[in-house]
Biopython code that builds the backbone (N, CA, C, O; Angstrom):
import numpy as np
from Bio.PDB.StructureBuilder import StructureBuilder

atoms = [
    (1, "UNK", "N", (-5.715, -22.002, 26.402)),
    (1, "UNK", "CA", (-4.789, -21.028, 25.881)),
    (1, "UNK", "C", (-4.458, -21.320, 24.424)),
    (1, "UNK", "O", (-4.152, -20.414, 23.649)),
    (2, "UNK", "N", (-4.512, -22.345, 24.137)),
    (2, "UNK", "CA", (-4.151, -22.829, 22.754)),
    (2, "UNK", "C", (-5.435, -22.696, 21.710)),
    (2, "UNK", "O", (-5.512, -22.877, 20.495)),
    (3, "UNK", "N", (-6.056, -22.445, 22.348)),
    (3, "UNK", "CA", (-7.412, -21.808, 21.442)),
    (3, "UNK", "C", (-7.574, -20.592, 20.970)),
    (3, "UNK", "O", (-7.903, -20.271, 19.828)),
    (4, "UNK", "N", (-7.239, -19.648, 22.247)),
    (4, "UNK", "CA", (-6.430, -18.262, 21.846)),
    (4, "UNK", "C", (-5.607, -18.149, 20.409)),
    (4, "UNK", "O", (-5.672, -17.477, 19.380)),
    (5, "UNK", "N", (-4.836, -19.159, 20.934)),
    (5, "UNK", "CA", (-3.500, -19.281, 19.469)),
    (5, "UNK", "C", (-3.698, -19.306, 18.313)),
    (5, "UNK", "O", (-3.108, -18.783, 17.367)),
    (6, "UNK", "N", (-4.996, -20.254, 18.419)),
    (6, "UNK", "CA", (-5.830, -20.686, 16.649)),
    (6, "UNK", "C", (-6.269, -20.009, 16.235)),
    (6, "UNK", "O", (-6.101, -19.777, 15.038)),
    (7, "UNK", "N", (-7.097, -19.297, 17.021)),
    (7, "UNK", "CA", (-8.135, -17.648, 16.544)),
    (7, "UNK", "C", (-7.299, -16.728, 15.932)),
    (7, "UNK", "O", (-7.602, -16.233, 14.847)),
    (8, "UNK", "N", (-5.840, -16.333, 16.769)),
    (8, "UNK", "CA", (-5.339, -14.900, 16.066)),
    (8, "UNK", "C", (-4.680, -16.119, 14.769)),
    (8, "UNK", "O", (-4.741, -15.649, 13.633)),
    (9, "UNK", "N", (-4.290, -17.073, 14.824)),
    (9, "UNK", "CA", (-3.505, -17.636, 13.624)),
    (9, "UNK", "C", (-4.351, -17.791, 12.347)),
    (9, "UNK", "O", (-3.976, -17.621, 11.187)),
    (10, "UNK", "N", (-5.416, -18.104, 12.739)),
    (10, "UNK", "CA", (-6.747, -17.725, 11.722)),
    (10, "UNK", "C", (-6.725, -16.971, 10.959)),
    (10, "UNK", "O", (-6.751, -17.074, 9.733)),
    (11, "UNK", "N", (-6.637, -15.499, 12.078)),
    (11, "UNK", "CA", (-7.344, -14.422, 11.445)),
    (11, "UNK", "C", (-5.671, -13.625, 10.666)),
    (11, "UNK", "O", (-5.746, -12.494, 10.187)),
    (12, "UNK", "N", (-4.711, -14.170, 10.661)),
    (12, "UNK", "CA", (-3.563, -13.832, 9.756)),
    (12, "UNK", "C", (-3.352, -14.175, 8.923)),
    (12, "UNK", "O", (-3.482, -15.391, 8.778)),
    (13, "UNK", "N", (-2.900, -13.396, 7.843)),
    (13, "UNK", "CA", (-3.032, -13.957, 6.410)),
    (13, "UNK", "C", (-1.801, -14.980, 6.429)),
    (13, "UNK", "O", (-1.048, -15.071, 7.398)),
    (14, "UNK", "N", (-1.653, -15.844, 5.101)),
    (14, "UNK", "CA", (-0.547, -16.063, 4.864)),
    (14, "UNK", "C", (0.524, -15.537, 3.815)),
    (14, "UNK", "O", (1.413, -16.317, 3.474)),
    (15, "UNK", "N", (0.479, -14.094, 3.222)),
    (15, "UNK", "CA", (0.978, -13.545, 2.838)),
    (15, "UNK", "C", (1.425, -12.425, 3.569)),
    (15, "UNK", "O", (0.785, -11.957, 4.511)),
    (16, "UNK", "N", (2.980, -11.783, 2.990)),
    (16, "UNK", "CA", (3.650, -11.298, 3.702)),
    (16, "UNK", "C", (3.396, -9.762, 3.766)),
    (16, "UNK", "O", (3.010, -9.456, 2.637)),
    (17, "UNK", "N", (3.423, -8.878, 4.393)),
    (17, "UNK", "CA", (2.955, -7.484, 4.781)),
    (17, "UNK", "C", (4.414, -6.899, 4.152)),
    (17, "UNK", "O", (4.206, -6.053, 3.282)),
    (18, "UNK", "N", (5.384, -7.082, 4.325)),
    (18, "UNK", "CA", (6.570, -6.189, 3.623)),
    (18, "UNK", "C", (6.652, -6.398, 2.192)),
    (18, "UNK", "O", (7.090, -5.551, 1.413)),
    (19, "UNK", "N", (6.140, -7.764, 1.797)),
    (19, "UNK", "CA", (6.043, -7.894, 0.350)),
    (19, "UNK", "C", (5.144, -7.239, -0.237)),
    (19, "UNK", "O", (5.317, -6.446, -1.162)),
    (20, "UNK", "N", (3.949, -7.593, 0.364)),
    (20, "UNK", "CA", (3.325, -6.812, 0.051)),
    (20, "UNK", "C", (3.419, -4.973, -0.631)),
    (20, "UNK", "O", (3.098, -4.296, -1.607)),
    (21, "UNK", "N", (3.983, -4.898, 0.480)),
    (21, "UNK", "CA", (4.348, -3.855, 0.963)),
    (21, "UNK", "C", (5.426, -2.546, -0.317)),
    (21, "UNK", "O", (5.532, -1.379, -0.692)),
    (22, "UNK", "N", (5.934, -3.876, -0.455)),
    (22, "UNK", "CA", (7.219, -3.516, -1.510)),
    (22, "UNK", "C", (6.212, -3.412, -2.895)),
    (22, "UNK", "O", (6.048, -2.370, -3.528)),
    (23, "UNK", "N", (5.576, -4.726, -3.220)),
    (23, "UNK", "CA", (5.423, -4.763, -4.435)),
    (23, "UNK", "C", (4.467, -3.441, -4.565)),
    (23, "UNK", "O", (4.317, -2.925, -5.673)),
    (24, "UNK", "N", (3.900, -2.972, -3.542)),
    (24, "UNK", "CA", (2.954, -1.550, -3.505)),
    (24, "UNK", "C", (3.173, -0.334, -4.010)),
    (24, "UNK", "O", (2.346, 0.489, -4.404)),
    (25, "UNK", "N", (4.987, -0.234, -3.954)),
    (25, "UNK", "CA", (5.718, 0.637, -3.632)),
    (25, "UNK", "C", (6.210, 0.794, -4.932)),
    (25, "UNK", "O", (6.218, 1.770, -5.681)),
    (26, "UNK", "N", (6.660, -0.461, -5.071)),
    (26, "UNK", "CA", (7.205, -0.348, -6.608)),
    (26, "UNK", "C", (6.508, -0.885, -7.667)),
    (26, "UNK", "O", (6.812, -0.461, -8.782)),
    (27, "UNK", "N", (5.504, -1.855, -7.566)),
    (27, "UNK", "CA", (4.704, -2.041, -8.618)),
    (27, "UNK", "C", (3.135, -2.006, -8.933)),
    (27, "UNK", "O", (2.469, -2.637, -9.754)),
    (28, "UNK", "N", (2.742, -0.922, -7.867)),
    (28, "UNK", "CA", (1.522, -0.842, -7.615)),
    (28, "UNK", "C", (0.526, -0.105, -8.983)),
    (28, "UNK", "O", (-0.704, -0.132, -9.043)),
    (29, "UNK", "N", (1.496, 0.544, -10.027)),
    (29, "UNK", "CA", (0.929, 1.408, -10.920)),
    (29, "UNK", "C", (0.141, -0.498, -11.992)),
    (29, "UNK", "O", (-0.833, -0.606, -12.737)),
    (30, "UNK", "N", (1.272, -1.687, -11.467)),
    (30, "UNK", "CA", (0.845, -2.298, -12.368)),
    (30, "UNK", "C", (-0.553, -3.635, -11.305)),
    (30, "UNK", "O", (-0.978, -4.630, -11.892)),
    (31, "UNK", "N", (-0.827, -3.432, -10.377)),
    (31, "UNK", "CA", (-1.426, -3.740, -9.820)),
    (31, "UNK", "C", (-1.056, -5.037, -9.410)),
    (31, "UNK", "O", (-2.049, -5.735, -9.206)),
    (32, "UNK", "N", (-0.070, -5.561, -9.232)),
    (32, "UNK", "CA", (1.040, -6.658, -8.898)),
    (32, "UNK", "C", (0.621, -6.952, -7.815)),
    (32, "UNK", "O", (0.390, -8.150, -7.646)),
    (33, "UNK", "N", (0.256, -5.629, -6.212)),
    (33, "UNK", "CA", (0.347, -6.370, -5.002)),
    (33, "UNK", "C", (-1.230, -7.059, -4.612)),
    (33, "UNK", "O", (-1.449, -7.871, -3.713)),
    (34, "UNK", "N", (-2.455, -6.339, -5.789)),
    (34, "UNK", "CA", (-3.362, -6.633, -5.387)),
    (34, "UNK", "C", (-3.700, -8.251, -5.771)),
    (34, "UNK", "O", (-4.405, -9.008, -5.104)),
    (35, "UNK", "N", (-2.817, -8.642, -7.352)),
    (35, "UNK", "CA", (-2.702, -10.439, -7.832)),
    (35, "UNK", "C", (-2.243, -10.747, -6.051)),
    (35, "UNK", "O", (-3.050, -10.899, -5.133)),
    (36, "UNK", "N", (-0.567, -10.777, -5.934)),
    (36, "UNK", "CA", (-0.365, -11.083, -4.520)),
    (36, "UNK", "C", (-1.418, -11.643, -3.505)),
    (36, "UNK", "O", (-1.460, -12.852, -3.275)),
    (37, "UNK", "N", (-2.241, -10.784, -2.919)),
    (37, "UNK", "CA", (-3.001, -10.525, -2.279)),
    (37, "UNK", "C", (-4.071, -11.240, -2.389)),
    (37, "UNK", "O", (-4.837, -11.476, -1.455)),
    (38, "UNK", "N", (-4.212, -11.677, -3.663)),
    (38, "UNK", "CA", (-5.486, -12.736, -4.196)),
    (38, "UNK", "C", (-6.794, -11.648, -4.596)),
    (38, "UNK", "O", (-7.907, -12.164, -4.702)),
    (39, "UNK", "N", (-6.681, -10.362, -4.785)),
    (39, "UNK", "CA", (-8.191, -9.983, -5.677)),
    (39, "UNK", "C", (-7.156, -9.538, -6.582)),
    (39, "UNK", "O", (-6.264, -8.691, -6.572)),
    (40, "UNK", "N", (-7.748, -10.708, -7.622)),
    (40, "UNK", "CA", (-7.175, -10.755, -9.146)),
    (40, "UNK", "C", (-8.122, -10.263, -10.027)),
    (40, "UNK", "O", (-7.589, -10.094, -11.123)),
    (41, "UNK", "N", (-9.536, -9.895, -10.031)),
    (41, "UNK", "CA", (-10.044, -9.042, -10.504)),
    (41, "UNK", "C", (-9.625, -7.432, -10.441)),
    (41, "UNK", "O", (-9.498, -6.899, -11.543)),
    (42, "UNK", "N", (-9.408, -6.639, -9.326)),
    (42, "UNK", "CA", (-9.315, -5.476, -8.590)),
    (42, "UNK", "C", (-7.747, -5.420, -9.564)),
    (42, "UNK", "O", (-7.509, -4.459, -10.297)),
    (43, "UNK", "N", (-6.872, -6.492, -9.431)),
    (43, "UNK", "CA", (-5.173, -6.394, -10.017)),
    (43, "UNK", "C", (-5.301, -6.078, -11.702)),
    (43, "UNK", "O", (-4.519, -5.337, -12.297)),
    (44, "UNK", "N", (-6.478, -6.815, -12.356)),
    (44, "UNK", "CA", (-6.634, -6.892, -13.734)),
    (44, "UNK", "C", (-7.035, -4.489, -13.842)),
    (44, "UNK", "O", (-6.400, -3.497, -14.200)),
    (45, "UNK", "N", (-8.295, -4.769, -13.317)),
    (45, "UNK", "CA", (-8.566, -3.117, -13.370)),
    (45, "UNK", "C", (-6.978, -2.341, -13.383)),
    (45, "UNK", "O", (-6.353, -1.898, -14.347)),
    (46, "UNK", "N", (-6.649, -2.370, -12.072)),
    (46, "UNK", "CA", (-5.379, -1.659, -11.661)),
    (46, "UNK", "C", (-4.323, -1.866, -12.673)),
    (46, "UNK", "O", (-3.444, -1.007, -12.595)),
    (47, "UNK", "N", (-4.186, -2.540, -13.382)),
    (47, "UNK", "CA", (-3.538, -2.917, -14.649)),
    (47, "UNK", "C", (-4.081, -1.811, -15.816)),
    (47, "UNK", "O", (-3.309, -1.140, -16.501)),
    (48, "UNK", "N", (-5.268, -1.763, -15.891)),
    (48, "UNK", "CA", (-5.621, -1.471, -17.525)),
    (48, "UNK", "C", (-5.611, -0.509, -17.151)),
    (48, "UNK", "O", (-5.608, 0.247, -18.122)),
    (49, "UNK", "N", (-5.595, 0.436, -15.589)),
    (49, "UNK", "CA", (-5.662, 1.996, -15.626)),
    (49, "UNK", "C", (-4.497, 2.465, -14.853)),
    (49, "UNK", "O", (-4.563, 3.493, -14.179)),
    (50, "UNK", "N", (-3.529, 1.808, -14.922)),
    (50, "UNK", "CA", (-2.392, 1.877, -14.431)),
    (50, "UNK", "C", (-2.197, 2.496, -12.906)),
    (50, "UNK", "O", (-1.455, 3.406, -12.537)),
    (51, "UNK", "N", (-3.118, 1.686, -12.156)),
    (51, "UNK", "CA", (-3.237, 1.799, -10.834)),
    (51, "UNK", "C", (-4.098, 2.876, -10.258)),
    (51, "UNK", "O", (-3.764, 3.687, -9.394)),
    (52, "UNK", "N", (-5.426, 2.754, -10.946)),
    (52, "UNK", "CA", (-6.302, 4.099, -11.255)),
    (52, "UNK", "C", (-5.615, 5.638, -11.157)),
    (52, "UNK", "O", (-5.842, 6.670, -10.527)),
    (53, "UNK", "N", (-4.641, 5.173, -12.154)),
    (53, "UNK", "CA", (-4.233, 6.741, -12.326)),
    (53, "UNK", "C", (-3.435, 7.070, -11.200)),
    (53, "UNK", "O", (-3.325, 8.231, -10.808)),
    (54, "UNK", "N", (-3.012, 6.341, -10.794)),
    (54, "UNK", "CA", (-2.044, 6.716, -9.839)),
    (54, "UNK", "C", (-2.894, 7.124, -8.096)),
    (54, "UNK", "O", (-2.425, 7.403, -6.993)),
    (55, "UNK", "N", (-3.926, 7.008, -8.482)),
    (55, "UNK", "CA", (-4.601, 7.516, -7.249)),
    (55, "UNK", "C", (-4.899, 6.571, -6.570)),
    (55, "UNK", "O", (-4.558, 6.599, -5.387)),
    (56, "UNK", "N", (-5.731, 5.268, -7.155)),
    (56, "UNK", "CA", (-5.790, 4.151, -6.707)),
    (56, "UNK", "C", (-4.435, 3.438, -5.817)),
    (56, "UNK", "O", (-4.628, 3.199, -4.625)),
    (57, "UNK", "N", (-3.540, 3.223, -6.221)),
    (57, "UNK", "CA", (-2.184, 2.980, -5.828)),
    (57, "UNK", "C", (-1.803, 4.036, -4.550)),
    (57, "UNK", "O", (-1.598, 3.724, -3.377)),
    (58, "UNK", "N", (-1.787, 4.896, -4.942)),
    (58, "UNK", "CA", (-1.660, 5.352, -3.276)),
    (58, "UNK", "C", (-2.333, 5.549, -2.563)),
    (58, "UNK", "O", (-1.773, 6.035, -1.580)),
    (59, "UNK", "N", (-3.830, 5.403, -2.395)),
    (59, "UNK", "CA", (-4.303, 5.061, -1.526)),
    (59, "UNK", "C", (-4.181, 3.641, -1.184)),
    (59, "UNK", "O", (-5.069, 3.354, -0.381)),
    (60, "UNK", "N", (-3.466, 2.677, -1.460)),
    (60, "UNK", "CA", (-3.413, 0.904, -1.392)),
    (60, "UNK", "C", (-2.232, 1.083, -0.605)),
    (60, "UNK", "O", (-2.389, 0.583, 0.509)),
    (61, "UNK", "N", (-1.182, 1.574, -0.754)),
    (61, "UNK", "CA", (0.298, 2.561, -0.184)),
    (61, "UNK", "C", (0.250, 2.601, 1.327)),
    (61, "UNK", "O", (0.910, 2.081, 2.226)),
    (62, "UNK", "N", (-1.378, 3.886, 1.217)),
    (62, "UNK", "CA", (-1.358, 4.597, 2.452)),
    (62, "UNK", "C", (-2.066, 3.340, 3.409)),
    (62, "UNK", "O", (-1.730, 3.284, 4.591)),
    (63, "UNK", "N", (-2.975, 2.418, 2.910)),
    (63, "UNK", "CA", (-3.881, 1.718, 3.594)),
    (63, "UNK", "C", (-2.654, 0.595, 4.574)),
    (63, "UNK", "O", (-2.527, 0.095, 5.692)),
    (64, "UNK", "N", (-1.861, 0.680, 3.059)),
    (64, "UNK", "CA", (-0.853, -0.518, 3.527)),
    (64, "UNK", "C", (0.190, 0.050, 5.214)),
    (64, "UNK", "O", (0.329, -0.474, 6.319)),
    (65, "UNK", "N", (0.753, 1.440, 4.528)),
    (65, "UNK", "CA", (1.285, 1.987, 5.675)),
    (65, "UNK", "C", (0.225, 1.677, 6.850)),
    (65, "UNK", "O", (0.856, 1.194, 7.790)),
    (66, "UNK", "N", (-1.451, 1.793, 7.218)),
    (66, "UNK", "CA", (-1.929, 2.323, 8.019)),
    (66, "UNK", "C", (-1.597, 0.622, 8.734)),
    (66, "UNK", "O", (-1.099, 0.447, 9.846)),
    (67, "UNK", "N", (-1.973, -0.366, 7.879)),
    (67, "UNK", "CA", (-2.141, -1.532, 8.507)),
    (67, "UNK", "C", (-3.426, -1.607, 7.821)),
    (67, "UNK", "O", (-3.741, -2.717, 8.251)),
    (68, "UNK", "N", (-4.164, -1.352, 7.264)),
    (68, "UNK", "CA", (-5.351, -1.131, 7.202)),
    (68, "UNK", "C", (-5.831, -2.178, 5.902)),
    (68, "UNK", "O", (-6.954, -2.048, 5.416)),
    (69, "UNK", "N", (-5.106, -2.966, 5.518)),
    (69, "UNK", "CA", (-5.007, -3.759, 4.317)),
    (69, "UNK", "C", (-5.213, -5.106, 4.216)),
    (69, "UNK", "O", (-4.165, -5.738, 4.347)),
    (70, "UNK", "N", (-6.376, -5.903, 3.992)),
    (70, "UNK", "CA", (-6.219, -6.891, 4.276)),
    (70, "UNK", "C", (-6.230, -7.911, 2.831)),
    (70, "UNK", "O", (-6.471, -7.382, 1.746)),
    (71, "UNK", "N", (-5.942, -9.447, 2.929)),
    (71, "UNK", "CA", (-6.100, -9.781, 1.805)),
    (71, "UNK", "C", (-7.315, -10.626, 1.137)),
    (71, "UNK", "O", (-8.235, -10.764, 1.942)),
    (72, "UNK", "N", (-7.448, -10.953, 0.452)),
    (72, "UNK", "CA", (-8.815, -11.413, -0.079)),
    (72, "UNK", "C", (-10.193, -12.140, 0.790)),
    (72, "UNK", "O", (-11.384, -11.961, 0.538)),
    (73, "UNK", "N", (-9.582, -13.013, 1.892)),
    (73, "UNK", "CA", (-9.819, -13.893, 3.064)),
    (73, "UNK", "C", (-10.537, -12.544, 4.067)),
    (73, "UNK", "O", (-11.493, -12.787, 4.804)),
    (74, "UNK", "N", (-9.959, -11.199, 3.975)),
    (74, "UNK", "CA", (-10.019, -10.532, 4.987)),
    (74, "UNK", "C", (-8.737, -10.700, 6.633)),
    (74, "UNK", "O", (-8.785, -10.426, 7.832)),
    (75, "UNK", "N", (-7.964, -11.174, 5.873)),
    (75, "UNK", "CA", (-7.479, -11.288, 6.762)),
    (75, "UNK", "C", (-6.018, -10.298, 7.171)),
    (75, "UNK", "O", (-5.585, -9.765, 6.150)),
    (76, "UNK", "N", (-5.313, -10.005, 8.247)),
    (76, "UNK", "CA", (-4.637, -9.304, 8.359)),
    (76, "UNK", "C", (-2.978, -10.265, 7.603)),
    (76, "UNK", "O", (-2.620, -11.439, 7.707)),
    (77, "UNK", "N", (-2.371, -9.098, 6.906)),
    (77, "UNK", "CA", (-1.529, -9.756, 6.399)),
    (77, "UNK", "C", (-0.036, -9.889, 7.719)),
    (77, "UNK", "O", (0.266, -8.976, 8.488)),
    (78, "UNK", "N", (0.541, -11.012, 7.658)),
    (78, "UNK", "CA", (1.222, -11.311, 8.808)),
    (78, "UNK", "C", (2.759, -10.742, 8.652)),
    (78, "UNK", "O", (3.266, -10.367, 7.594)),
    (79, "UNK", "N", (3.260, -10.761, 9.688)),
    (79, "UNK", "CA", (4.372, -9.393, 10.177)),
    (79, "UNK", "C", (4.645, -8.244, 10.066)),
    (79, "UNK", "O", (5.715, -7.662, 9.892)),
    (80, "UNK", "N", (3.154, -7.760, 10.222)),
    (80, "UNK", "CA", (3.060, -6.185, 9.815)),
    (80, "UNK", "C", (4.527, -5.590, 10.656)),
    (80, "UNK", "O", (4.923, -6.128, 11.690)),
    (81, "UNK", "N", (4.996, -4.793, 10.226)),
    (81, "UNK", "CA", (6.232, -3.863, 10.733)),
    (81, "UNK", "C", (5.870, -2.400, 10.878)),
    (81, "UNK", "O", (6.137, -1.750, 9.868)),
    (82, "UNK", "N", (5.359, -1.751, 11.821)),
    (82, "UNK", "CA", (5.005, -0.461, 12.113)),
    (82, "UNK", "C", (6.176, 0.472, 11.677)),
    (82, "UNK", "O", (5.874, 1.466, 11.016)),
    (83, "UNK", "N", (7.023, 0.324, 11.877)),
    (83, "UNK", "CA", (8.546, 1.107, 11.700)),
    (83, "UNK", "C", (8.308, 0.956, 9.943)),
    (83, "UNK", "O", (8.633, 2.089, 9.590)),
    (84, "UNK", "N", (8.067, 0.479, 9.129)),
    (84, "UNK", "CA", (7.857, 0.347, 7.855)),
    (84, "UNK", "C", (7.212, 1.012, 7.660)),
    (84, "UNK", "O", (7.639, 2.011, 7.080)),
    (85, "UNK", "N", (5.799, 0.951, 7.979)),
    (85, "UNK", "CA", (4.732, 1.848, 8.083)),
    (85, "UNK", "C", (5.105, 3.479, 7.876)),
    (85, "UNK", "O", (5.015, 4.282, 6.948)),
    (86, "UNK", "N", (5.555, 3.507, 9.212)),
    (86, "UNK", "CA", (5.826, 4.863, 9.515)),
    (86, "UNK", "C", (6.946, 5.760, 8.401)),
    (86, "UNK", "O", (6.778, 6.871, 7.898)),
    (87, "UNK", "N", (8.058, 4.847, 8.266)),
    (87, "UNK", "CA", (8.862, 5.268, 7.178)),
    (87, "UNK", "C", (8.232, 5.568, 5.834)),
    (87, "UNK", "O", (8.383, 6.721, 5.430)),
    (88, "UNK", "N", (7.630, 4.825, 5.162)),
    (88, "UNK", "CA", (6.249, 4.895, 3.936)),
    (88, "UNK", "C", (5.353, 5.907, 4.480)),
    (88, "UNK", "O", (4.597, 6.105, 3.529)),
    (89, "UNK", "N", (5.068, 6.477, 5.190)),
    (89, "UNK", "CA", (4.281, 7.428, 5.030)),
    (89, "UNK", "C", (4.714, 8.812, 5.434)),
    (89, "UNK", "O", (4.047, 9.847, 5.403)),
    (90, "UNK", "N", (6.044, 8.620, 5.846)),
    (90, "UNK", "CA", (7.362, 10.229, 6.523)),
    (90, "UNK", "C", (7.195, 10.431, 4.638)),
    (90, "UNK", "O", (7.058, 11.563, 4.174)),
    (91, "UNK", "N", (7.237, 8.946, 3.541)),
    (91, "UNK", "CA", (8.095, 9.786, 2.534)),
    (91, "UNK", "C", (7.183, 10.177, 1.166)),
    (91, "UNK", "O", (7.482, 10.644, 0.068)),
    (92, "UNK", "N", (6.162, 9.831, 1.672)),
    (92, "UNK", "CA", (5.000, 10.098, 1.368)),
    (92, "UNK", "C", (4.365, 11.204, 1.610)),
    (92, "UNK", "O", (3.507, 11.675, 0.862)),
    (93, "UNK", "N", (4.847, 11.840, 2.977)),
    (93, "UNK", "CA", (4.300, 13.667, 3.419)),
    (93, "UNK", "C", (4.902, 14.323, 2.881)),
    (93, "UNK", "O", (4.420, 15.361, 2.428)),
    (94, "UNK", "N", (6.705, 13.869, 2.635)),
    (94, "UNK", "CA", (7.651, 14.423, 2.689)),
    (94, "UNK", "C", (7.558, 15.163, 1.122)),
    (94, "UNK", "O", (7.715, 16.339, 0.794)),
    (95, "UNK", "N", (7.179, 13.741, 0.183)),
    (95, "UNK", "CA", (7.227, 13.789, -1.575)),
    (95, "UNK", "C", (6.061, 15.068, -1.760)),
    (95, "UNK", "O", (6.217, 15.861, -2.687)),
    (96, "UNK", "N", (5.092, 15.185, -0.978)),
    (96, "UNK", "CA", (3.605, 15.862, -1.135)),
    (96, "UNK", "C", (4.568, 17.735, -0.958)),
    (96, "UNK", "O", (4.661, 18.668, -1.755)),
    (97, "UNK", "N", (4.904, 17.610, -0.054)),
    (97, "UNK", "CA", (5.578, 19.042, 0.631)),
    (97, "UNK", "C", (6.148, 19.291, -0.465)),
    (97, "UNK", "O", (5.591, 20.291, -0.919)),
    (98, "UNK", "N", (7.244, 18.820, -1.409)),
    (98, "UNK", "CA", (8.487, 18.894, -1.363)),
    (98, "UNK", "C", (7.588, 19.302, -2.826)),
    (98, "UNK", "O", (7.609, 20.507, -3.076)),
    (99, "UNK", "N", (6.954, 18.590, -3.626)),
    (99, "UNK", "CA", (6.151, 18.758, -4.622)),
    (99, "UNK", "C", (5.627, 20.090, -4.706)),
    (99, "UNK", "O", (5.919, 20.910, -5.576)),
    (100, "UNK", "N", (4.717, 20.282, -3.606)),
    (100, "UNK", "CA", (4.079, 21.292, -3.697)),
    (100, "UNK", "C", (4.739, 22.827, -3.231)),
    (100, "UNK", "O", (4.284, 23.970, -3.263)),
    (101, "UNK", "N", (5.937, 22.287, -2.821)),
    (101, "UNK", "CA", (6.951, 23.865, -2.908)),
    (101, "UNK", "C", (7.600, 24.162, -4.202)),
    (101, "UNK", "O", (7.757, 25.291, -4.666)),
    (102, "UNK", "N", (7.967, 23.035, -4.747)),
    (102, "UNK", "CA", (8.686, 23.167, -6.270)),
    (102, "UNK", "C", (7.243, 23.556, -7.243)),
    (102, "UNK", "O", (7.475, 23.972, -8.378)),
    (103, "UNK", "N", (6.038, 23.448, -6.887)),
    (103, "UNK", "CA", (5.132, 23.838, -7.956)),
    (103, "UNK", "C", (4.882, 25.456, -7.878)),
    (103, "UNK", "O", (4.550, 26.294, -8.716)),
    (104, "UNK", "N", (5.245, 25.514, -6.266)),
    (104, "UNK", "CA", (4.771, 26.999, -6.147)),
    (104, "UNK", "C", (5.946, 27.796, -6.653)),
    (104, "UNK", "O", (5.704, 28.792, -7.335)),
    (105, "UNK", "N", (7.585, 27.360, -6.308)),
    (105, "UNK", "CA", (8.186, 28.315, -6.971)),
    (105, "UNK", "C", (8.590, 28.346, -8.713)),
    (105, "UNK", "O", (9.162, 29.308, -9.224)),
    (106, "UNK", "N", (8.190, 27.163, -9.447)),
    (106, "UNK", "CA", (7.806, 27.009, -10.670)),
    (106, "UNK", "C", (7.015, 28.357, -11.068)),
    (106, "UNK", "O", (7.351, 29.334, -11.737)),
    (107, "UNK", "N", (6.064, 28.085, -10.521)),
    (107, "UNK", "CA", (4.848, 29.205, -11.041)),
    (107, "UNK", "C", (5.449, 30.636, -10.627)),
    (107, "UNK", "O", (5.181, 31.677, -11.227)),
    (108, "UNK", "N", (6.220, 30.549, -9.621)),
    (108, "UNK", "CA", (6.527, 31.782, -9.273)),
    (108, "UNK", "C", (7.757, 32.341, -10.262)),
    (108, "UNK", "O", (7.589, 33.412, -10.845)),
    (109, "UNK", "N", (8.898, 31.646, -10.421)),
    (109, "UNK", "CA", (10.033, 31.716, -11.273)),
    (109, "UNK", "C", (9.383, 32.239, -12.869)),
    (109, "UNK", "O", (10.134, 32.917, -13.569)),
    (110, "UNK", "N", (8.011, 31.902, -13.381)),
    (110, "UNK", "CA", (7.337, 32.203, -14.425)),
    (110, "UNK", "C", (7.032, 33.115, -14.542)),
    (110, "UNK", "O", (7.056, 33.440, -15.729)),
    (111, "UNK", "N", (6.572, 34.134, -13.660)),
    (111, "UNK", "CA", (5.849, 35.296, -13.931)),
    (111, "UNK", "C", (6.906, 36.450, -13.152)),
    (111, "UNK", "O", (6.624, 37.648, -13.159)),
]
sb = StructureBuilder()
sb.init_structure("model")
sb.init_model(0)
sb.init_chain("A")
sb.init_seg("    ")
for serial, (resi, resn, name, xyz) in enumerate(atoms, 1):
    if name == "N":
        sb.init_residue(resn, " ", resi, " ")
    sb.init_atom(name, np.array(xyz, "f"), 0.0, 1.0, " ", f" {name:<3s}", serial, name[0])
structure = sb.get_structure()
């Protein structure tokens, strides 16, 4: 049974999934969570294009919400929080909607 134990402890990172998580959130344009994370090449890019344009960064966001994120090792980063998850990506549908109604009545208020 204690062999069991070693394998999943293995395969978990030792960096933190909410930190992660955070620094994604708030400093992902500067590529902060990918240093974190240990690909310090991928963090340097995300730097000089300010988180590829913003596109890069949220897809790192969404991966992060999915769980889907691992760190340099490949490994899963440890105490993923699903309830986190889920909240990061309600405000993430929410920002997309909310965007794309204020663009439509923009355009509409114009003409």
């Amino acid at each position: 049974m204690s062999m069991d134990y070693d394998v999943n402890q293995q395969q978990e990172s030792s960096r933190s999934y909410i930190v992660t998580l955070l620094l994604a959130l708030f400093l992902s344009g500067f590529g902060i969570h990918r240093f974190y994370t240990g690909y310090i090449v991928i963090g340097v890019i995300q730097l000089l294009t300010a988180g590829g344009f913003g596109l890069w960064a949220l897809i790192d966001i969404i991966s992060l919400a999915l769980n889907k994120f691992v760190d340099v090792d490949g490994k899963e980063l440890n105490n993923y929080n699903p309830g986190c998850g889920l909240i990061v990506l309600a405000i993430i549908i929410v920002s997309f909607i909310i965007g794309g109604i204020s663009s439509v009545l923009s355009l509409v208020s114009i003409h």
